[in-house]
MMTF fields as JSON, N, C-alpha, C and O atoms, coordinates in Angstrom:
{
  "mmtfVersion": "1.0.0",
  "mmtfProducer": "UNKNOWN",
  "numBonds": 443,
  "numAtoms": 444,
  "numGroups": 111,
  "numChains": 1,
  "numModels": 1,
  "chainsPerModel": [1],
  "groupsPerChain": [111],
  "chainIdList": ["A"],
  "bondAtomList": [4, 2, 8, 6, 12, 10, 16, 14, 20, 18, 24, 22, 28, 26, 32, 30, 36, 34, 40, 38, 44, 42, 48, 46, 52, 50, 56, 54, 60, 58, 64, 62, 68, 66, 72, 70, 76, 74, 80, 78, 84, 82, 88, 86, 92, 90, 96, 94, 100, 98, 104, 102, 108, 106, 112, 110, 116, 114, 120, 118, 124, 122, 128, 126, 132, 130, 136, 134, 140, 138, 144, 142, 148, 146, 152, 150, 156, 154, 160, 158, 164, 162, 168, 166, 172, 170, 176, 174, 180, 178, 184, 182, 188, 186, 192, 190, 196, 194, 200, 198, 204, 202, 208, 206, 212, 210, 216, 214, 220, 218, 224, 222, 228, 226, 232, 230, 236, 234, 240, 238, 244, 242, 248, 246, 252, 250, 256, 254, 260, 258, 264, 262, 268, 266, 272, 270, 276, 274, 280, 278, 284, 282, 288, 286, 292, 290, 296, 294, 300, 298, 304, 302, 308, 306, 312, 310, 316, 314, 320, 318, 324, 322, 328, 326, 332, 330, 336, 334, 340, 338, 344, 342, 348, 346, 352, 350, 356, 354, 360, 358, 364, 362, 368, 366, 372, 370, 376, 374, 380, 378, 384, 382, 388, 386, 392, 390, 396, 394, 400, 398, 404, 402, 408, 406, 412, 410, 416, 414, 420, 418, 424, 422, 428, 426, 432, 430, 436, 434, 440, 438],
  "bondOrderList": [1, 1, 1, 1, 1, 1, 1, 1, 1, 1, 1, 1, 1, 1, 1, 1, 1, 1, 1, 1, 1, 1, 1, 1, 1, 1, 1, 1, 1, 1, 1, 1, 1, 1, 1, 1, 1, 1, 1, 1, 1, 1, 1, 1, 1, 1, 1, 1, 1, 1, 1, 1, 1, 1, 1, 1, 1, 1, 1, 1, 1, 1, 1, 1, 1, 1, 1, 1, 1, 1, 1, 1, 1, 1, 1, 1, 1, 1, 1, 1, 1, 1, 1, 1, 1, 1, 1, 1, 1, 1, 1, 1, 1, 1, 1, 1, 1, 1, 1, 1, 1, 1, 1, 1, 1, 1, 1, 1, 1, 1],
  "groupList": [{"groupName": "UNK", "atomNameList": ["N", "CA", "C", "O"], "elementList": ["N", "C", "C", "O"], "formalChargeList": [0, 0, 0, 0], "bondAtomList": [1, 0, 2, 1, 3, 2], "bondOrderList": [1, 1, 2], "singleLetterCode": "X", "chemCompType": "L-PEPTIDE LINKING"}],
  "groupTypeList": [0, 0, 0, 0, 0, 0, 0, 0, 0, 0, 0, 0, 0, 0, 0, 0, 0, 0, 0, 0, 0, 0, 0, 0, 0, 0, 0, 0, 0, 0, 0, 0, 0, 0, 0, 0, 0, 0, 0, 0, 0, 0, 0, 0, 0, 0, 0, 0, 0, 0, 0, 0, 0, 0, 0, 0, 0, 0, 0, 0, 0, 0, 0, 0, 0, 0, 0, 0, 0, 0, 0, 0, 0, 0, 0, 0, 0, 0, 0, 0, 0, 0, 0, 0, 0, 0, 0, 0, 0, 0, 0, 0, 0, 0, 0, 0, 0, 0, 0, 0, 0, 0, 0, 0, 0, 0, 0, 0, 0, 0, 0],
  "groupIdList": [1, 2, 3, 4, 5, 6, 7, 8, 9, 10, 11, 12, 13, 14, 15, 16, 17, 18, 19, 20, 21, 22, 23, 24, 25, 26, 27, 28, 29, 30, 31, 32, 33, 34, 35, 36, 37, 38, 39, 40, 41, 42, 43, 44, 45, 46, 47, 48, 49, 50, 51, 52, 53, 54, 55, 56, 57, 58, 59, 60, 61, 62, 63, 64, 65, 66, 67, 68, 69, 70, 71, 72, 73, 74, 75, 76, 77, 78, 79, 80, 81, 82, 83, 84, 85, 86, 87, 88, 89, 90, 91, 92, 93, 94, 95, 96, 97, 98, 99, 100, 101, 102, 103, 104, 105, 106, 107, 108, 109, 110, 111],
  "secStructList": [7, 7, 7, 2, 2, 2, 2, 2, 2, 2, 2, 2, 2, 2, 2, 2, 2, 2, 2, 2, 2, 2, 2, 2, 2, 2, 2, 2, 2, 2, 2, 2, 6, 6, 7, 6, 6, 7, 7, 6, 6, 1, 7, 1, 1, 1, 7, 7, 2, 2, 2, 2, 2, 2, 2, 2, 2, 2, 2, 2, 2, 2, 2, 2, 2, 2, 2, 2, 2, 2, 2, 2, 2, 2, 6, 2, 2, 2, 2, 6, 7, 6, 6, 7, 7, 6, 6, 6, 7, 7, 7, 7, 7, 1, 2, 2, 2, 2, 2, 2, 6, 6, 7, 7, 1, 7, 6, 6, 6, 6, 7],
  "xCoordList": [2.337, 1.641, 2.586, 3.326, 2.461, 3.52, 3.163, 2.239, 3.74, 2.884, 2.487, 3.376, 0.781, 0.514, 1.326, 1.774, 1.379, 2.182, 3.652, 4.024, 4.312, 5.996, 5.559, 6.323, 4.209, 3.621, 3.248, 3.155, 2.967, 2.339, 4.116, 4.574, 4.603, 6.467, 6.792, 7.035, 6.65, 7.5, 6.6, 7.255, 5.389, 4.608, 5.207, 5.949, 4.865, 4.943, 6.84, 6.765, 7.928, 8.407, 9.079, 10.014, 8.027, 8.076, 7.125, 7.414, 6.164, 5.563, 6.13, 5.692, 7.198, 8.488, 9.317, 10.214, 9.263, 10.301, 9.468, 10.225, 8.508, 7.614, 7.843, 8.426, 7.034, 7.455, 8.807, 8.7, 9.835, 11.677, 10.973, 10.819, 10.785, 10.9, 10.166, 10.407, 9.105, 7.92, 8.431, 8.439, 9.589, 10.206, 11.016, 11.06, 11.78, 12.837, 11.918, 12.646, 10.798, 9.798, 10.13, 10.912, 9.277, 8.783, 10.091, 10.083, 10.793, 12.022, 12.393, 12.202, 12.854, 12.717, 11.459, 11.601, 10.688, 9.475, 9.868, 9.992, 10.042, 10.378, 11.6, 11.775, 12.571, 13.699, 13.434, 13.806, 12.437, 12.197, 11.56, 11.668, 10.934, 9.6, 10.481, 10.076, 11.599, 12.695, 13.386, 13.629, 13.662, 14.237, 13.036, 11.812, 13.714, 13.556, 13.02, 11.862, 13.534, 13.027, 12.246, 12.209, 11.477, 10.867, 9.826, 9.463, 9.299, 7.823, 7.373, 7.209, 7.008, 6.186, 4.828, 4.486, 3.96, 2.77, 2.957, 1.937, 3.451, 3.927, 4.589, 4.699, 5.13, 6.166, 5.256, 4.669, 5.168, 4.846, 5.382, 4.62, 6.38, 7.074, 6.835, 6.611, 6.773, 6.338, 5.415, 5.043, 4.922, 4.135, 4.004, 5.114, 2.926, 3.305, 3.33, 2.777, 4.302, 4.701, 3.315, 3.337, 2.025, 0.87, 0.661, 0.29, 0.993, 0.153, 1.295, 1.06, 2.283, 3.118, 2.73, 2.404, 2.842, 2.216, 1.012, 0.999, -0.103, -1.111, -1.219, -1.792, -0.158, 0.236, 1.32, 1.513, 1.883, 2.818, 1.872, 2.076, 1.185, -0.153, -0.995, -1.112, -1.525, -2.391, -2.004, -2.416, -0.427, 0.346, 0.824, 1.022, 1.075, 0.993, 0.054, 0.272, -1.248, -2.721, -2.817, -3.301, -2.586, -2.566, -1.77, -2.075, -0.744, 0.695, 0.149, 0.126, -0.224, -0.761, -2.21, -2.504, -2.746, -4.325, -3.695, -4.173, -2.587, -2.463, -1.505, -1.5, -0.729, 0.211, -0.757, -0.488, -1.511, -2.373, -3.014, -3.236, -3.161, -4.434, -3.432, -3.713, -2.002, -0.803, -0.617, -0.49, -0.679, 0.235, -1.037, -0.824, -2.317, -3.585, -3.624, -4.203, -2.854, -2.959, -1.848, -2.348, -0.775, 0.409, 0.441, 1.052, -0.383, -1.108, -2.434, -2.827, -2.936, -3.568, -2.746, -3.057, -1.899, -0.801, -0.088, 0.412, -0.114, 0.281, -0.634, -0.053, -1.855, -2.419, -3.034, -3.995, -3.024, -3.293, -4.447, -4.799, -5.182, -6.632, -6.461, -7.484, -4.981, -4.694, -5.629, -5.72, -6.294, -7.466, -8.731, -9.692, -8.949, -10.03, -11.179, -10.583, -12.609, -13.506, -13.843, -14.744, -13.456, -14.26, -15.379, -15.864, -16.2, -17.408, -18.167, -18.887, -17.833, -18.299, -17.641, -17.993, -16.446, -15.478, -15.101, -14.346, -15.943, -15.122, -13.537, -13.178, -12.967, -11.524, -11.839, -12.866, -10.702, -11.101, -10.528, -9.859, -10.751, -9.951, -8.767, -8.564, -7.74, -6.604, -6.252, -5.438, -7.134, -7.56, -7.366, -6.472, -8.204, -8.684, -7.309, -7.067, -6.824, -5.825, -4.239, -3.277, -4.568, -3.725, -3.431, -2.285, -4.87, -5.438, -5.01, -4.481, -5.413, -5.567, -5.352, -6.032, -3.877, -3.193, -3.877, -3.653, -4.553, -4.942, -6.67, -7.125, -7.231, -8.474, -8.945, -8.296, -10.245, -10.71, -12.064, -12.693, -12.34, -13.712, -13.253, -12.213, -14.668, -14.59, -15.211, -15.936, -15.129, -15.561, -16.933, -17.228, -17.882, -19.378, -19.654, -20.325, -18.966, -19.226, -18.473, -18.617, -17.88, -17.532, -18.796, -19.096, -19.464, -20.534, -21.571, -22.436],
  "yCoordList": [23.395, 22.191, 21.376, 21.849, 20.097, 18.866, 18.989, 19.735, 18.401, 17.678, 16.496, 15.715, 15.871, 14.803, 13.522, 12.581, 13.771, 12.797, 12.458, 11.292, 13.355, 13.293, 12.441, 11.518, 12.651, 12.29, 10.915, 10.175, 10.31, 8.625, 7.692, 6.808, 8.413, 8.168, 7.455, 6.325, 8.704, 8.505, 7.636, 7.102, 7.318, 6.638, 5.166, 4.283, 5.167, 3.962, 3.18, 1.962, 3.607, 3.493, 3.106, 2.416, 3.965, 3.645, 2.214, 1.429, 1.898, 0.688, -0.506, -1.632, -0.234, -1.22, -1.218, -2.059, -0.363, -0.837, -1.222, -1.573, -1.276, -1.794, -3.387, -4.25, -3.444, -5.055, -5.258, -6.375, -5.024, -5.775, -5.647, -6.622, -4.667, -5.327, -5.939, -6.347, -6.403, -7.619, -8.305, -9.015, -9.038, -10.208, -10.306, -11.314, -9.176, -9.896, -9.67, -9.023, -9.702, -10.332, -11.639, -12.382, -11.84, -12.973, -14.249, -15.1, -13.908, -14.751, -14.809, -15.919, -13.89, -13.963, -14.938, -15.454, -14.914, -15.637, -17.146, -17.944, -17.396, -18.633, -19.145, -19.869, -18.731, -19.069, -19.549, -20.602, -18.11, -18.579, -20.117, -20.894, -20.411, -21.688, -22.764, -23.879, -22.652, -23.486, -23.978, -25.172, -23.019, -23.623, -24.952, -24.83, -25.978, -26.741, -26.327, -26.711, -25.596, -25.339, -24.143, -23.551, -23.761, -22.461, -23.026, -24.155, -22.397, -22.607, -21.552, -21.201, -20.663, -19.409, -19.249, -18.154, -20.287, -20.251, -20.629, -21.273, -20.555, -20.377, -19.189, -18.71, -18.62, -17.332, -16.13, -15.296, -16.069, -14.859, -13.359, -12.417, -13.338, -12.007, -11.94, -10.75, -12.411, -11.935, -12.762, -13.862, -12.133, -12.924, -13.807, -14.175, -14.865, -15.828, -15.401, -14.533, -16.458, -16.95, -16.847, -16.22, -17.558, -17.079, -15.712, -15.154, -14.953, -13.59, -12.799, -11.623, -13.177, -12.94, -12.566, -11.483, -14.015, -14.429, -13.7, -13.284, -13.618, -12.23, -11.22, -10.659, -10.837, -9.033, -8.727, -7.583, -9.77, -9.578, -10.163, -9.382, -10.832, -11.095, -9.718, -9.166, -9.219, -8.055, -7.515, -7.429, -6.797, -5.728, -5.84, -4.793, -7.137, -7.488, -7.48, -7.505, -7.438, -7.228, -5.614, -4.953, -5.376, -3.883, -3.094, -2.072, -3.637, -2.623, -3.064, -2.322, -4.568, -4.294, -4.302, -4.579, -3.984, -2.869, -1.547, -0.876, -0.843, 0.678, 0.709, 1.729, -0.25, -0.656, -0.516, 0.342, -0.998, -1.64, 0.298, 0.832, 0.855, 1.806, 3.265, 4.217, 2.981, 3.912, 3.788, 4.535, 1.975, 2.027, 2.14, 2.026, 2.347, 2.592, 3.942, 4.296, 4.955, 6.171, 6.711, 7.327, 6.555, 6.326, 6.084, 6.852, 4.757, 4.345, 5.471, 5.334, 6.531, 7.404, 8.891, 9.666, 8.975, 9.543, 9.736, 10.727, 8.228, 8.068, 8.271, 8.7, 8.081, 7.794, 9.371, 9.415, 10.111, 11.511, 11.973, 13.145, 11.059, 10.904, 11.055, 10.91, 11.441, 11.673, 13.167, 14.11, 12.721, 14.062, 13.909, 14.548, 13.273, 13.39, 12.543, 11.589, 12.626, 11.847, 10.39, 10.608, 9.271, 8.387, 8.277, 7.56, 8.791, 8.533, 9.772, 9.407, 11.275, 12.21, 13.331, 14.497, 12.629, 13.28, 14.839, 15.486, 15.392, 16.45, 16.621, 15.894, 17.617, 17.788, 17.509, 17.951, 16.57, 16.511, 17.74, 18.284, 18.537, 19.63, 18.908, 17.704, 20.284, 20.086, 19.679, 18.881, 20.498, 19.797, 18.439, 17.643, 18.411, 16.545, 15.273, 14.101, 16.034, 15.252, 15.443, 14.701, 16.783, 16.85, 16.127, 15.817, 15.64, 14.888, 13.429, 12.71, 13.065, 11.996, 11.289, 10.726, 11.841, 11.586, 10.178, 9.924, 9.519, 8.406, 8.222, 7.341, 8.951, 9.54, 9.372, 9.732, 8.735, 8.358, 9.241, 9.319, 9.782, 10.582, 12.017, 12.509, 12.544, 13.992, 14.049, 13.088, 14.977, 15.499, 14.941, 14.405, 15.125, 15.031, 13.648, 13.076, 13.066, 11.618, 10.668, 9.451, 11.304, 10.109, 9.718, 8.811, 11.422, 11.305, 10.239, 9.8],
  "zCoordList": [-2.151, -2.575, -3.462, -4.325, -3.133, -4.181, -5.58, -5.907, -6.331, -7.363, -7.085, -6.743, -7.143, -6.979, -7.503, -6.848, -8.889, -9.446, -8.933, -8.801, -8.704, -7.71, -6.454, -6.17, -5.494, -4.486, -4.794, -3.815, -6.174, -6.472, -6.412, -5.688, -7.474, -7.61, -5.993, -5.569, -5.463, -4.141, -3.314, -2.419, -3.294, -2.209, -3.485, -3.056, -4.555, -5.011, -4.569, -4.407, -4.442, -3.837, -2.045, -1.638, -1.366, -0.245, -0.184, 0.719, -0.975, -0.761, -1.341, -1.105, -2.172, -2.428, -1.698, -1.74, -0.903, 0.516, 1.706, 2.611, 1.974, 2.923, 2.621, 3.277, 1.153, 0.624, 0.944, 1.452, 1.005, 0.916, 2.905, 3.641, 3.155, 4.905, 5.179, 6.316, 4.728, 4.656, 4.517, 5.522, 3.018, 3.203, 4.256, 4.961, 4.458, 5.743, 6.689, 7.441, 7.285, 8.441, 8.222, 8.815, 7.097, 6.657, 7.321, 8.21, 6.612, 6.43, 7.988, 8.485, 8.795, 9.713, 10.733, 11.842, 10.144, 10.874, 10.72, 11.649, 9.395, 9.232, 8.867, 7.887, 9.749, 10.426, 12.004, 12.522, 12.806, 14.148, 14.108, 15.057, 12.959, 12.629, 12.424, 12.755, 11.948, 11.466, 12.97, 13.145, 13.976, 15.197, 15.82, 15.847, 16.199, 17.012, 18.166, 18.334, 19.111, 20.438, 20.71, 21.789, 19.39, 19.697, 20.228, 19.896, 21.003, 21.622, 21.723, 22.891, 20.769, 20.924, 21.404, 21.851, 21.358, 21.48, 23.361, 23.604, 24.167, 25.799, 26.106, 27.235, 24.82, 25.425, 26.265, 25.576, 27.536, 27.742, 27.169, 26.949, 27.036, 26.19, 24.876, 24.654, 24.102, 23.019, 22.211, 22.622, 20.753, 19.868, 19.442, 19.058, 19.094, 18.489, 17.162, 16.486, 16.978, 15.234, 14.307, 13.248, 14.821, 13.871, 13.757, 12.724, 15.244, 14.957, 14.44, 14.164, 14.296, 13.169, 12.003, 11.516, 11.485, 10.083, 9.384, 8.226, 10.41, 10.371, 9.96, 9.026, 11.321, 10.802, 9.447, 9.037, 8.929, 7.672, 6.617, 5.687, 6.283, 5.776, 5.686, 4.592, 6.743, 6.626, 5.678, 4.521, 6.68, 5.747, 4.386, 3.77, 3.733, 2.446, 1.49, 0.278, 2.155, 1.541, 1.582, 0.663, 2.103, 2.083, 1.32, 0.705, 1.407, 0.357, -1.548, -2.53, -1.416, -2.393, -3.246, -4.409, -2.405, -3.062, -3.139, -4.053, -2.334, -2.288, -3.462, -4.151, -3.754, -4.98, -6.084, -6.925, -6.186, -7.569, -7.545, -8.632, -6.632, -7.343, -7.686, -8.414, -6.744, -7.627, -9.15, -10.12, -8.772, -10.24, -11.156, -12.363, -10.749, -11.447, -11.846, -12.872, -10.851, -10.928, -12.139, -13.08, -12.138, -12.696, -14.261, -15.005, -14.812, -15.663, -16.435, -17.594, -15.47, -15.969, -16.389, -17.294, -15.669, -16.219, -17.231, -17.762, -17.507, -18.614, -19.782, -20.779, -19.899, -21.309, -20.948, -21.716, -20.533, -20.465, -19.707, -19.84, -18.798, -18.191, -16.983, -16.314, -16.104, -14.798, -14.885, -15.671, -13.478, -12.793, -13.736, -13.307, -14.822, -15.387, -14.299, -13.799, -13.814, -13.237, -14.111, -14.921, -14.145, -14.587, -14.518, -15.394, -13.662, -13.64, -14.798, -15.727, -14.514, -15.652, -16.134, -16.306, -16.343, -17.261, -17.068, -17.793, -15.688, -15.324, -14.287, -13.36, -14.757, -14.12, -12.642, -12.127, -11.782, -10.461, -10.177, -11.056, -8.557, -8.163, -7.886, -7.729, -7.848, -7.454, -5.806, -5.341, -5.221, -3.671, -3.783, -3.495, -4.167, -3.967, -4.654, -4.364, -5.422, -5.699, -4.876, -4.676, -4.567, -3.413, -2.489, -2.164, -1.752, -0.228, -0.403, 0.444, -1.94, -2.278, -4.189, -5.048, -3.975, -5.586, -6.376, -7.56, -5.676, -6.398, -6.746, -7.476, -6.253, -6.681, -8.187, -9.169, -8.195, -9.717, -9.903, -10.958, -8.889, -9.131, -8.754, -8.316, -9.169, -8.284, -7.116, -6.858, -6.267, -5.169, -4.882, -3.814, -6.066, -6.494, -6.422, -5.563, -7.587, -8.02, -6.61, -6.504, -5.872, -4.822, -3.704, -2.929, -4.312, -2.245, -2.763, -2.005]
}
């Protein structure tokens, strides 16, 4: 078994590199947007430029809610309340933080 906390470290990381390849999408996208003769919205082969924009959009909404509740987790770590339940102040299991290092309840208080 990891340590959860080594497990927040390293995910919080990999979601700072998700973001750096999000920008070079991005940038990439609007470079293709920058050509003159793109006509993506006819290309049979590939995507358009909106559904582009979409899916790097999504994935940016996503990296950071999972960002915010690391560095939420991280932040409990710190002030000494990592694994404690917010909701009733019992120890979460170690299971559960295993499954899911960013966990604010227990087992109980989630159902």
């Amino acid at each position: 078994m990891s340590d959860p906390v080594d497990r927040l470290r390293a995910r919080a990381a990999e979601l700072d590199a998700l973001w750096a390849r999000l920008d070079a999408d991005e940038a990439s996208v609007l470079s293709d947007r920058a050509d003159a003769t793109a006509d993506d919205e006819h290309d049979p082969e590939g995507s358009t430029l909106s559904s582009e924009w979409q899916r790097i959009d999504a994935l940016r909404r996503s990296v950071l809610d999972e960002r915010a509740e690391v560095d939420a987790a991280l932040a409990r770590v710190d002030a000494g309340t990592y694994g404690i339940c917010v909701v009733c102040g019992n120890v979460i299991a170690p299971g559960r933080l295993e499954a899911r290092p960013m966990a604010t309840t227990c087992i109980d208080c989630a159902a």
